[in-house]
Structure formats: structure tokens, C-alpha cells
N, C-alpha and C positions, 0 to 999 in steps of 0.2 A: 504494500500500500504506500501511494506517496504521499510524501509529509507536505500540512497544509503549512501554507508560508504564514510567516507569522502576523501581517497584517491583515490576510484573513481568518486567524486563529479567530475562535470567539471568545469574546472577552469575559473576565471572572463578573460573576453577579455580583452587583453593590448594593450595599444595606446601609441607607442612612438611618444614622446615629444623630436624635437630637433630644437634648440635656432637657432636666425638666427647669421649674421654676426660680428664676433666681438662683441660677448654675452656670456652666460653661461646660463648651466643648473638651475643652483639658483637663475637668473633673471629671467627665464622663470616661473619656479614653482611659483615665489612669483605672479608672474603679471596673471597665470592663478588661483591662487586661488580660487577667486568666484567660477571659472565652477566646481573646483576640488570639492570643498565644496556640490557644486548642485548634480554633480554626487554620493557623496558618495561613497559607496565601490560596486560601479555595475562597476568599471573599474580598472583595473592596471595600473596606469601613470606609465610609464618608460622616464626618464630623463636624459641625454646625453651628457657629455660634445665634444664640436668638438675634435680630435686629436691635433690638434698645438694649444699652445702658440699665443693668439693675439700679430700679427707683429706690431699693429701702433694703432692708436688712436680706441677706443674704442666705441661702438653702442651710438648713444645720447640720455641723457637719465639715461644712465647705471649709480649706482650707483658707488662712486666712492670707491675706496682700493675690488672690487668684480674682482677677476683674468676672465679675457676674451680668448676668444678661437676662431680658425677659420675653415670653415671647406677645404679651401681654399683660393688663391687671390695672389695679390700683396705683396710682405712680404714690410714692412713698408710705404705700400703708403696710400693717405687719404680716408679715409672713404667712401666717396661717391663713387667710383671710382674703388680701389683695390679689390672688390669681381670679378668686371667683367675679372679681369683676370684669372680668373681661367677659365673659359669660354675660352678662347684665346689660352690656350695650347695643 
């Protein structure tokens, strides 16, 4: 059998990865490492930072001086609380 050239090899399947509220892409990748590890290169992570600026306190947890993001919410209300506004609007 002849070997497909590798520009038309098909390409690995990609799984975007995106962080939850008041997180980051960086947080995400480090805390899925194991699986990223188990998979190998049978996958594409793609990793995602939200569009804004986290407005207010930050995911618990999260390591601290790591810039946070949102993908929505309450702009500087608490934590538990400000995602559901996004919802609202």
C-alpha cells in the first residue's frame, strides 16, 4: 500500500478546551495534564482564553498572580453568584 503524503494525511481530531468561570486557559491545561499526557498526540487540545478580563474575584483555587477571564456574568460581583447573570440578560 502507498503511503498517503502527509499533506493529505488527515488531520488528528481537536477538542477545544475552554476554562470555566473566572479561570484561564493555563489553569485549565495544567489541571488536565494527566489526560493530556494519557492521550498523547491522538488529539489536538485547543485552549481558550474567555474574551473579558475577570471582573471580581477569581475561581477558588486558582493560583494566584495567573490573569483570569470571563466568558460572561456580573462585572465585579462575587463569585458564586455573578456567572448566573449572564443567564439573566
Amino acid at each position: 500500500a502507498a503511503a498517503v503524503p502527509s499533506a493529505l494525511a488527515p488531520a488528528r481530531p481537536r477538542v477545544l478546551c475552554l476554562h470555566g468561570f473566572r479561570d484561564s486557559a493555563a489553569v485549565l491545561k495544567a489541571q488536565l495534564a494527566p489526560l493530556l499526557t494519557a492521550f498523547g498526540n491522538s488529539f489536538e487540545f485547543v485552549f481558550v482564553d474567555a474574551p473579558a478580563p475577570a471582573s471580581g474575584p477569581m475561581a477558588p483555587g486558582a493560583p494566584e498572580g495567573v490573569p483570569g477571564y470571563e466568558w460572561w456574568g456580573v462585572p465585579g460581583g462575587p463569585f458564586e453568584s455573578a456567572w448566573a447573570g449572564g443567564f439573566e440578560r
